[in-house]
C-alpha positions as CSV (number, residue, x, y, z in Angstrom):
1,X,0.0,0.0,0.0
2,X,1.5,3.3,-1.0
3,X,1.6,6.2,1.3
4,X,-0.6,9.5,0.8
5,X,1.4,12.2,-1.5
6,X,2.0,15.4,0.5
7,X,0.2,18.4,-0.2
8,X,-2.1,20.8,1.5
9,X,-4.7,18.8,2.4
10,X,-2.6,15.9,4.0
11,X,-0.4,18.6,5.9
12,X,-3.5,20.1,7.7
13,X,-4.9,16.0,8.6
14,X,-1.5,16.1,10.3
15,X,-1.8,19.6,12.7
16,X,-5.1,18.2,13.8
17,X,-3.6,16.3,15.6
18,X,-1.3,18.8,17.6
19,X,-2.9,20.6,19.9
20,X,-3.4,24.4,19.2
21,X,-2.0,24.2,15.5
22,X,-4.7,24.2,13.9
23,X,-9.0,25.9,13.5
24,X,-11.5,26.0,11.9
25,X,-14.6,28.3,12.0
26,X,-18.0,28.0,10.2
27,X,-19.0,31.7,11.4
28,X,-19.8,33.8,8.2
29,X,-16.5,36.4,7.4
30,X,-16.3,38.8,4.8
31,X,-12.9,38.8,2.9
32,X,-12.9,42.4,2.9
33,X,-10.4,43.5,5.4
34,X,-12.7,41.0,8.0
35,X,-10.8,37.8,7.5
36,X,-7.4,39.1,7.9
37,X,-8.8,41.6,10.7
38,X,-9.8,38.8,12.7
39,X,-6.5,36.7,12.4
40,X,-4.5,39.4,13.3
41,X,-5.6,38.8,17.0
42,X,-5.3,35.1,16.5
43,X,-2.0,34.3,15.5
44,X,-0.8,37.2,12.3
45,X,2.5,38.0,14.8
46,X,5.6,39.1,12.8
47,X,5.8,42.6,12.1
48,X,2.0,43.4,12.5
49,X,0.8,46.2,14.2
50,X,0.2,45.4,17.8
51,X,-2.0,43.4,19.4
52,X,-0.9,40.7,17.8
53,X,0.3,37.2,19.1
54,X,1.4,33.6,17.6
55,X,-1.4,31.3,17.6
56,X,-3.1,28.1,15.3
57,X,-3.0,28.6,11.1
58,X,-7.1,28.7,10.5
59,X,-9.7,27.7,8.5
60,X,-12.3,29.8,7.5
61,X,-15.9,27.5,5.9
62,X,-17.6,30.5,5.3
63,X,-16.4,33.1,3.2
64,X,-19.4,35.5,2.7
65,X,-20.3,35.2,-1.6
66,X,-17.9,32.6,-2.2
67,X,-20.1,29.3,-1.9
68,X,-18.3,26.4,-0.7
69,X,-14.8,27.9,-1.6
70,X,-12.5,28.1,1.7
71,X,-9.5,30.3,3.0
72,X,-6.9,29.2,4.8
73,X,-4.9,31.4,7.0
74,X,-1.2,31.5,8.7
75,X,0.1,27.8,8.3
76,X,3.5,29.4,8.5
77,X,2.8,32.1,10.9
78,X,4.6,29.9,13.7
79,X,8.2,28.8,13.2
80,X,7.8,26.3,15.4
81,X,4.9,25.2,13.5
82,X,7.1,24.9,10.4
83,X,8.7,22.5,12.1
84,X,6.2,20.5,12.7
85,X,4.9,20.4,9.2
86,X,8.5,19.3,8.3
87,X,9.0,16.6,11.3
88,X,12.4,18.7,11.9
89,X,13.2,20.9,14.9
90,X,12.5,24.4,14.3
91,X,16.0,25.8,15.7
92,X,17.6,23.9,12.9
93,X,15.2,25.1,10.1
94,X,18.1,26.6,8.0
95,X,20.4,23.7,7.8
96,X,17.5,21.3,6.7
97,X,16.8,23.5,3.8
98,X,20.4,24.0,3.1
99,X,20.9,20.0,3.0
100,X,18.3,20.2,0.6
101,X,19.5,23.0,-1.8
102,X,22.1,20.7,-2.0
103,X,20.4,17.3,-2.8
104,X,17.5,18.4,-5.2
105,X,15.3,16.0,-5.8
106,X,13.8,17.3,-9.6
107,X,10.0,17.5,-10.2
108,X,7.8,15.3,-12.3
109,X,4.9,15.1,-14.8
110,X,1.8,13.5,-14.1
111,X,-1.5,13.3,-16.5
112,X,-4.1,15.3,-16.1
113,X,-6.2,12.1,-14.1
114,X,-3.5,11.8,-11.9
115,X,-4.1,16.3,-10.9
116,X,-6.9,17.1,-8.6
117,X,-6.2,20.2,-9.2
118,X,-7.9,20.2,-12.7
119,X,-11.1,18.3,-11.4
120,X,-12.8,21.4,-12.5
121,X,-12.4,23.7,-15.2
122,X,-13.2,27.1,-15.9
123,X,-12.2,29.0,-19.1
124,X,-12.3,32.8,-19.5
125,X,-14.2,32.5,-22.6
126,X,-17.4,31.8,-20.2
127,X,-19.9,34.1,-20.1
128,X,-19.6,34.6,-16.6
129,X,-16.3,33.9,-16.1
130,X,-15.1,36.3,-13.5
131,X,-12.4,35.5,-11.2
132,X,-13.5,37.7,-8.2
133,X,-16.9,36.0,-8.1
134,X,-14.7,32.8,-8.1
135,X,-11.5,32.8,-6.0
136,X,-12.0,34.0,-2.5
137,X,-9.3,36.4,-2.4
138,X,-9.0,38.9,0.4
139,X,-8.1,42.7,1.3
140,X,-5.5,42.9,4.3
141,X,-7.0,45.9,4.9
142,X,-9.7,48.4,3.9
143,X,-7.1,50.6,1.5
144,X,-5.6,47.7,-0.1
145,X,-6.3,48.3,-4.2
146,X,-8.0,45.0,-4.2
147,X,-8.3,41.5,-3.5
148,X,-4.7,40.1,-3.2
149,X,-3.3,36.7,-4.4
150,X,-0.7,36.7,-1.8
151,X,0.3,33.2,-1.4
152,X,-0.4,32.2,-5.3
153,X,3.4,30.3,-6.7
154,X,3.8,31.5,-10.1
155,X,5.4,28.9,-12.3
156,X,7.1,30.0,-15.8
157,X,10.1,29.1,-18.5
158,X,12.3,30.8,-20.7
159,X,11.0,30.8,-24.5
160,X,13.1,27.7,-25.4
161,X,11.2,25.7,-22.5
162,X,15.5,25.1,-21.1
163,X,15.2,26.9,-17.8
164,X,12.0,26.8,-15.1
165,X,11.4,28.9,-12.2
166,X,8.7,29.4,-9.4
167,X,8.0,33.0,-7.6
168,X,5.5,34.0,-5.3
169,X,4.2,38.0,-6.2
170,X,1.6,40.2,-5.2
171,X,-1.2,39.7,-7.5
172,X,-4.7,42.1,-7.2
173,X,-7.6,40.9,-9.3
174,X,-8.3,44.3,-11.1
175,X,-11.0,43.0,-13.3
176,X,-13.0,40.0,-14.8
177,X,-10.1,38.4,-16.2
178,X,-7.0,40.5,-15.2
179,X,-4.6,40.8,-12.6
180,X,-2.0,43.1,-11.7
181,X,1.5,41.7,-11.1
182,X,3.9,43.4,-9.4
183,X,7.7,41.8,-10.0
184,X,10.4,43.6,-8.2
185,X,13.3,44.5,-10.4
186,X,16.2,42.7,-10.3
187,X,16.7,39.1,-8.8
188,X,13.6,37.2,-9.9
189,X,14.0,35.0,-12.5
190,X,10.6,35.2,-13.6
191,X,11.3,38.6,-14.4
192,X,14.6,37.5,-16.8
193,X,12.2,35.2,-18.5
194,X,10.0,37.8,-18.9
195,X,12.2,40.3,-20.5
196,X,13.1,37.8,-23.1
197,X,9.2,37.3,-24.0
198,X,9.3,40.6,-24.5
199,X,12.4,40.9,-26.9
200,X,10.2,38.9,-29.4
201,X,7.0,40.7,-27.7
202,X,5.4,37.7,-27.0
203,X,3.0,37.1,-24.0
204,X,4.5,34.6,-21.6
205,X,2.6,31.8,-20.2
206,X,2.2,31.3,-16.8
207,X,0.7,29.2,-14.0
208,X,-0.4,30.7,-10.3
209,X,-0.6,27.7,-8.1
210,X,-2.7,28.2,-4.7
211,X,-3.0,26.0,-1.8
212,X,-0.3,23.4,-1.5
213,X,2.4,21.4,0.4
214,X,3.5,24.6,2.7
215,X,6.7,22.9,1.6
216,X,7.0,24.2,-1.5
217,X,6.3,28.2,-1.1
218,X,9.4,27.6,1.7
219,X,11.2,26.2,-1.6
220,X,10.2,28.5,-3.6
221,X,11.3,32.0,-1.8
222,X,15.2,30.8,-2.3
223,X,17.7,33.5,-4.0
224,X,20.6,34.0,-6.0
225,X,23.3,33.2,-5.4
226,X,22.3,29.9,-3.9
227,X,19.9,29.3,-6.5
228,X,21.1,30.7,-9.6
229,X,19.5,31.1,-12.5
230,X,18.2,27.6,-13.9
231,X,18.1,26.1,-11.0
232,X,14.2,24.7,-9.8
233,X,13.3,25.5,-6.5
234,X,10.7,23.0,-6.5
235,X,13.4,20.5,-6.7
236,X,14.4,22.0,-3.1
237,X,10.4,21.4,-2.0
238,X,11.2,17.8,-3.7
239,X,14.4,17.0,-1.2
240,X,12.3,18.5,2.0
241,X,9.6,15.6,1.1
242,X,11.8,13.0,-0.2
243,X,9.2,12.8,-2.9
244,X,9.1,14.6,-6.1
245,X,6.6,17.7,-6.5
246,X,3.9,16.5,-9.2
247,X,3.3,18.6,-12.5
248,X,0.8,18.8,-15.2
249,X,0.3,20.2,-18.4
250,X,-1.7,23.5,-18.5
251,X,-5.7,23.1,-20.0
252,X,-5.3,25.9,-22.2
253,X,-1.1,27.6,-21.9
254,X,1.8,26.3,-22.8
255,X,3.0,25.8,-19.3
256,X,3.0,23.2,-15.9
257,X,0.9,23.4,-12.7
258,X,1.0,22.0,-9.4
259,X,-1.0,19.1,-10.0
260,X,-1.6,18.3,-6.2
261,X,-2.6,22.2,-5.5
262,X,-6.0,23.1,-4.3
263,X,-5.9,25.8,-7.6
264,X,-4.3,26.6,-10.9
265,X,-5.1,29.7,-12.8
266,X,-3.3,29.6,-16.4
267,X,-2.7,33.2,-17.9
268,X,-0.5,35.1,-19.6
269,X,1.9,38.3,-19.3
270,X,1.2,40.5,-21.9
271,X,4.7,41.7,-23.2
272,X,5.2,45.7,-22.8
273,X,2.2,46.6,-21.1
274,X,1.8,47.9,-17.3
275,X,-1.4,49.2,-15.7
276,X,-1.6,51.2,-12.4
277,X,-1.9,48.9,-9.5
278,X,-5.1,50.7,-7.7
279,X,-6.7,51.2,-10.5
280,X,-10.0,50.8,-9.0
281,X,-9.3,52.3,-5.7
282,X,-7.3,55.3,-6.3
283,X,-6.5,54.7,-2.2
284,X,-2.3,54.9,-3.5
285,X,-1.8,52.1,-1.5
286,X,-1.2,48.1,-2.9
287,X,-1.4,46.1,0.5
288,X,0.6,46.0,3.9
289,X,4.2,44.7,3.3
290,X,6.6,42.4,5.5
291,X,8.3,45.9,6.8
292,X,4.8,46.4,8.7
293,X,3.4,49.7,6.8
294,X,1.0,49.3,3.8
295,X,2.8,49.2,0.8
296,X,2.5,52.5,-2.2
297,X,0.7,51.4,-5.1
298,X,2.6,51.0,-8.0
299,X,2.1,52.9,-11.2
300,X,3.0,50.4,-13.6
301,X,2.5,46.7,-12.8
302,X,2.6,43.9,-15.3
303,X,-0.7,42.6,-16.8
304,X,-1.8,39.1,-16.0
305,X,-4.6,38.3,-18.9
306,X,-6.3,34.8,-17.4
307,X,-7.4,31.8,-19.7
308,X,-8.6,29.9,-17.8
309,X,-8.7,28.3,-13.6
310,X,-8.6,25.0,-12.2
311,X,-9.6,23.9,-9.2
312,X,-10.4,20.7,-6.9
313,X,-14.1,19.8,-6.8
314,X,-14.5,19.1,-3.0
315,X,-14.7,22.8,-1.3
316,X,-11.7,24.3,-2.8
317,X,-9.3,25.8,-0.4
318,X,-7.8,29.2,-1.2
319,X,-4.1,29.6,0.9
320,X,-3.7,33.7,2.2
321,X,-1.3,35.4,4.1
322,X,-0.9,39.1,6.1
323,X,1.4,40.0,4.1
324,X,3.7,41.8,7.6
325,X,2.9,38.6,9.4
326,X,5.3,35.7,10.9
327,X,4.5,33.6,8.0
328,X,6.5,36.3,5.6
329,X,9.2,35.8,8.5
330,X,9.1,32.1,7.8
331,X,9.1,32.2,4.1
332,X,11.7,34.7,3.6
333,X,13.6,34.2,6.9
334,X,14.3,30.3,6.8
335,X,15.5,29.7,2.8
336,X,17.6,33.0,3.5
337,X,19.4,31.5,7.0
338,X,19.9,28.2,5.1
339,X,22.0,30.7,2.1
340,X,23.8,32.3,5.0
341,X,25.1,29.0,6.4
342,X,25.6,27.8,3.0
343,X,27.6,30.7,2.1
344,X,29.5,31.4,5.2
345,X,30.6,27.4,5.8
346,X,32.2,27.7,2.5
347,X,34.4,30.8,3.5
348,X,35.3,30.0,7.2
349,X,33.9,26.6,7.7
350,X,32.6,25.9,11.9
351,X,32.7,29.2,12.8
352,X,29.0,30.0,12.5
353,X,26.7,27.7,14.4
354,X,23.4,28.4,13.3
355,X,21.6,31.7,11.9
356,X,18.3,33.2,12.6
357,X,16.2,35.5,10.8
358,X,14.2,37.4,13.5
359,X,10.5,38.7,12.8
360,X,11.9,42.2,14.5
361,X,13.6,42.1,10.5
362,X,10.3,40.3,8.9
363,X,12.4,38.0,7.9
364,X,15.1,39.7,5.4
365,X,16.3,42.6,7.4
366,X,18.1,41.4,10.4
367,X,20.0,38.3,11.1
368,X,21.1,37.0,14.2
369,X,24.1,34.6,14.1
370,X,25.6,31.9,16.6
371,X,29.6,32.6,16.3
372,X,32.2,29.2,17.2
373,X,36.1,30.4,18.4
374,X,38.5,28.3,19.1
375,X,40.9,30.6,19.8
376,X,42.4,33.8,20.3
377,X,43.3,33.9,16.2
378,X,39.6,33.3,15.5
379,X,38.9,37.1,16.9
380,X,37.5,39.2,14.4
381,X,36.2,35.9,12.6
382,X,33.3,36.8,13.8
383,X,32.6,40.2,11.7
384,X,33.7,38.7,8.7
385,X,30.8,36.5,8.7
386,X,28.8,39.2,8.9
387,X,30.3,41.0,6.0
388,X,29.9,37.6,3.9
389,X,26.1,38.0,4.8
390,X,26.0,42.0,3.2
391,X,27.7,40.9,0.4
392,X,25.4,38.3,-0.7
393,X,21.7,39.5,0.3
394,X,21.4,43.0,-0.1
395,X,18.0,43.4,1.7
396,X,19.9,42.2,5.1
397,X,20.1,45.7,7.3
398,X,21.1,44.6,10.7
399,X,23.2,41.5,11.6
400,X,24.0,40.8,15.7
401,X,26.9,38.4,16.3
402,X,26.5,36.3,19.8
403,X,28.7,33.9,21.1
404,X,27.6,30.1,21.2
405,X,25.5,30.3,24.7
406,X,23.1,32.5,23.8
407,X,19.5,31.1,22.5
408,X,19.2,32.9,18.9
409,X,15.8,32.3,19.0
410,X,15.4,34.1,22.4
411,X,15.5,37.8,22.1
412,X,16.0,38.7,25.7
413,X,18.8,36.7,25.6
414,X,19.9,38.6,22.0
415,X,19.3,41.4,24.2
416,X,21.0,40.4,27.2
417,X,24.7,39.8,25.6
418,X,24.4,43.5,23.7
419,X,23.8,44.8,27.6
420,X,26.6,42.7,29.2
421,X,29.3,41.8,26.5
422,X,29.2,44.7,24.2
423,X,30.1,48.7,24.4
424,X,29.0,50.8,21.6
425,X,32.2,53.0,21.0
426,X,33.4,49.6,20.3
427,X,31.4,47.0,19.3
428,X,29.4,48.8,16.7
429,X,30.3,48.7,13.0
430,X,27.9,50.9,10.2
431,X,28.7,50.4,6.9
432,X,27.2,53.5,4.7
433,X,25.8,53.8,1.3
434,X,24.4,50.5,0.4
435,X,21.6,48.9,-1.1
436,X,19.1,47.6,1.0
437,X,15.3,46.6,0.5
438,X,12.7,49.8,-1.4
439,X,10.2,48.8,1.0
440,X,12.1,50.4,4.4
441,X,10.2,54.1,4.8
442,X,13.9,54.9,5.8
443,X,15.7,54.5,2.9
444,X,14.3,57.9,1.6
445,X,16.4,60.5,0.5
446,X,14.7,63.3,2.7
447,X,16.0,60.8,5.6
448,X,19.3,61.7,4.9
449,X,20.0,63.3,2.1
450,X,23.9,63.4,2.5
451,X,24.1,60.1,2.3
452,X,21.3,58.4,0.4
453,X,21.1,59.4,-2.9
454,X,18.1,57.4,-4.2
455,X,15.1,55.2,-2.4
456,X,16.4,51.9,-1.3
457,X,19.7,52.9,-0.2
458,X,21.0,51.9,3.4
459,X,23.6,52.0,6.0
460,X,24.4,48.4,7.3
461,X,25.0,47.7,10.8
462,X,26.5,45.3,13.0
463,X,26.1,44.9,16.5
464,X,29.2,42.5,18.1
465,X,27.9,41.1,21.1
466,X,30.7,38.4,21.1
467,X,33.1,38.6,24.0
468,X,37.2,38.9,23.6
469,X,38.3,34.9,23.5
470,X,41.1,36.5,25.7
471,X,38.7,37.4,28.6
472,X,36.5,34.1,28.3
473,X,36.7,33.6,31.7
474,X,34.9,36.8,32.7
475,X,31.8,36.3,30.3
476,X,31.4,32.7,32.0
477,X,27.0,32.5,32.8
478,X,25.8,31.3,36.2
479,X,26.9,27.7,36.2
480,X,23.0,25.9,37.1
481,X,23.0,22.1,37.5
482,X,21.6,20.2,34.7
483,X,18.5,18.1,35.8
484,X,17.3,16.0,33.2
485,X,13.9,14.9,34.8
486,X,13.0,18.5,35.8
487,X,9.0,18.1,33.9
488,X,8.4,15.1,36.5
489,X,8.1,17.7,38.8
490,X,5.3,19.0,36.7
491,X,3.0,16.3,36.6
């Protein structure tokens, strides 16, 4: 007997079974700001406006005009939950996916009887095709410029069908058949493959996958250098399952789908073209971003032309995320500690125990890193890793080096090594006029116009809370015996 292939519906049969992972609510919502209003008490955390708090991912059954058609909210808005969907301790996150970027195991095609995700078809052709009657997309908030995609994996190739990728974007359904894609410049390989569509001005075929394996959106949020361009991130989803992710053939474009997602929408971008993002609001805001404030509309986003959506015939379910919540922390936070360890291992192997991406940063702007010395030559090893780190992720802001006793994953212990084994006329290293993330409100040249020139420029810093190897014995912590039974005492 063959065991259940992995996607979202066996990982949330799984969290049913751990206490406080997991709910599900029949009460009516409205997707309109409601939905995500709601979870942001529940369990949003990350960089979300207080109160806030880490609690269950959750179901929603009734999503007010959308029929049988169900949202799912926050399965990665708990580290700690992460690691439960992967059966791997969540303070080791980063090597898992590292061991996996480096054993790949590649995707494979299955026919279309062999895709629940294509158990029902809709083609934009209909006469009532429209997609926001259909998919149960919702606002983070009341200005957002519409209903947001913002867990939907975009899937696409180069022209010659010789290199694959997979993305996640902000998406807003603009109208009947359209959506507005935003694709940051630079980096996204989605966005190379879209420039050479656009060379022979040629629309480019796409997929936008929705509800799976929360595997694969971890996969999927990987960047250069450690996956460079070519390389298939869902081959990194692959190695965290030790199963291959499942593809099908699109119904009507040239182009593969997840074929164990809850949803598939095949479209096209339409070479040259841009449209203004809120469009239909005018509000000047898209939706809230990882940094925590709502994110500007943008002028000119790519145009997504839809040909058709797919979907599962047993109450579809319709994965969302706050977009400043612990689950961005997760999905940029965890691929991006595993390219730190990968990066820094290679350079000055042992030296740096383990890496964590704090939601203080969201997940991309501040690491916090575990630092191994053997000796009294290994001083100053310590700020080289973190330069290694700038060098290779530009969006990283803030890096703070701790020695090897301090939980990473504990900020008042973060906190308690910068108050006892750090002084700032010492300790403190700002590196000046580099590029850092657009969405930081204070990268703006009226911030400082001596010294950044144009939006999205930064000064680094690191914060050295390592002691001197030399003076080990006066950083030595209160020396408590180790009792192994201690939770007997609890019972």
């Amino acid at each position: 007997m063959s065991k259940q292939k992995y996607d979202l519906r066996k990982v949330i049969e799984e969290l049913k079974q751990i206490p406080g992972q997991y709910h599900e609510t029949d009460k009516a919502i409205d997707p309109e700001a409601e939905l995500s209003g709601v979870y942001r008490y529940i369990g949003a955390g990350g960089t979300v406006k207080r109160p806030t708090q880490e609690g269950p991912a959750m179901m929603f059954n009734n999503v007010k005009g959308f029929g049988k058609s169900r949202v799912l909210i926050g399965m990665l808005a708990s580290r700690k939950r992460v690691g439960m969907i992967l059966h791997h301790d969540y303070k080791t996150l980063g090597n898992m996916l590292n061991e996996a970027v480096m054993n790949p195991v590649v995707p494979i095609k299955v026919d279309k009887n062999a895709a629940p995700a294509q158990e029902v078809v809709h083609l934009a052709t209909d006469a009532d095709f429209d997609i926001r009657k259909l998919l149960a997309a919702p606002t983070n908030t009341a200005y957002d410029a519409g209903p947001y995609i913002t867990m939907g994996l975009v899937r696409g190739s180069s022209p010659d069908q010789s290199m694959h990728d997979v993305t996640i974007h902000r998406m807003v359904l603009e109208d009947k058949d359209t959506i507005g894609m935003y694709i940051m410049p630079g980096g996204r390989h989605i966005g190379h493959f879209l420039e050479q569509y656009e060379a022979i001005n040629r629309p480019m075929p796409i997929t936008i996958n929705i509800g799976m394996d929360p595997a694969i959106p971890l996969a999927a949020t990987f960047e250069p250098p450690t996956t460079p361009l070519g390389y298939d991130e869902l081959s990194i989803a692959g190695a965290l399952r030790e199963e291959p992710i499942e593809l099908v053939d699109g119904i009507v474009v040239k182009e593969t789908g997840l074929a164990r997602s809850e949803w598939i929408i095949e479209a096209e971008i339409l070479p040259n073209t841009k449209m203004q993002e809120d469009i239909n609001t005018n509000s000047g805001y898209a939706m809230p971003e990882f940094p925590g404030y709502n994110g500007k509309a943008n002028p000119a986003v790519n145009v997504v032309k839809i040909k058709a959506v797919t979907h599962r015939k047993d109450n579809p379910i319709v994965m969302t995320t706050i977009g400043p919540s612990e689950e961005h922390v997760s999905m940029a936070g965890i691929p991006t500690e595993a390219s730190i360890l990968n990066l820094v291992d290679k350079a000055i192997p042992g030296k740096v125990k383990n890496v964590y991406n704090a939601p203080a940063g969201g997940g991309k702007l501040m690491t916090i890193m575990q630092i191994h010395k053997d000796d009294i030559n290994d001083e100053g090893i310590q700020r080289q890793a973190a330069l290694l780190a700038f060098s290779a992720f530009k969006e990283l802001k803030t890096v703070i080096l701790v020695d090897e006793d301090v939980d990473i994953f504990d900020m008042n212990d973060v906190m308690w090594t910068i108050n006892t084994r750090f002084q700032a006329d010492k300790d403190i290293m700002v590196l000046e006029g580099l590029r850092n993330h657009p969405l930081d409100p204070s990268e703006l040249p009226e911030y400082d116009p001596a010294r950044i020139r144009t939006r999205g420029m930064s000064s680094k810093l690191v914060l050295d809370g390592t002691f001197p190897y030399d003076m080990k014995d006066k950083f030595v912590r209160a020396p408590f015996k180790e009792v192994s039974n201690w939770k007997d005492y609890l019972k």
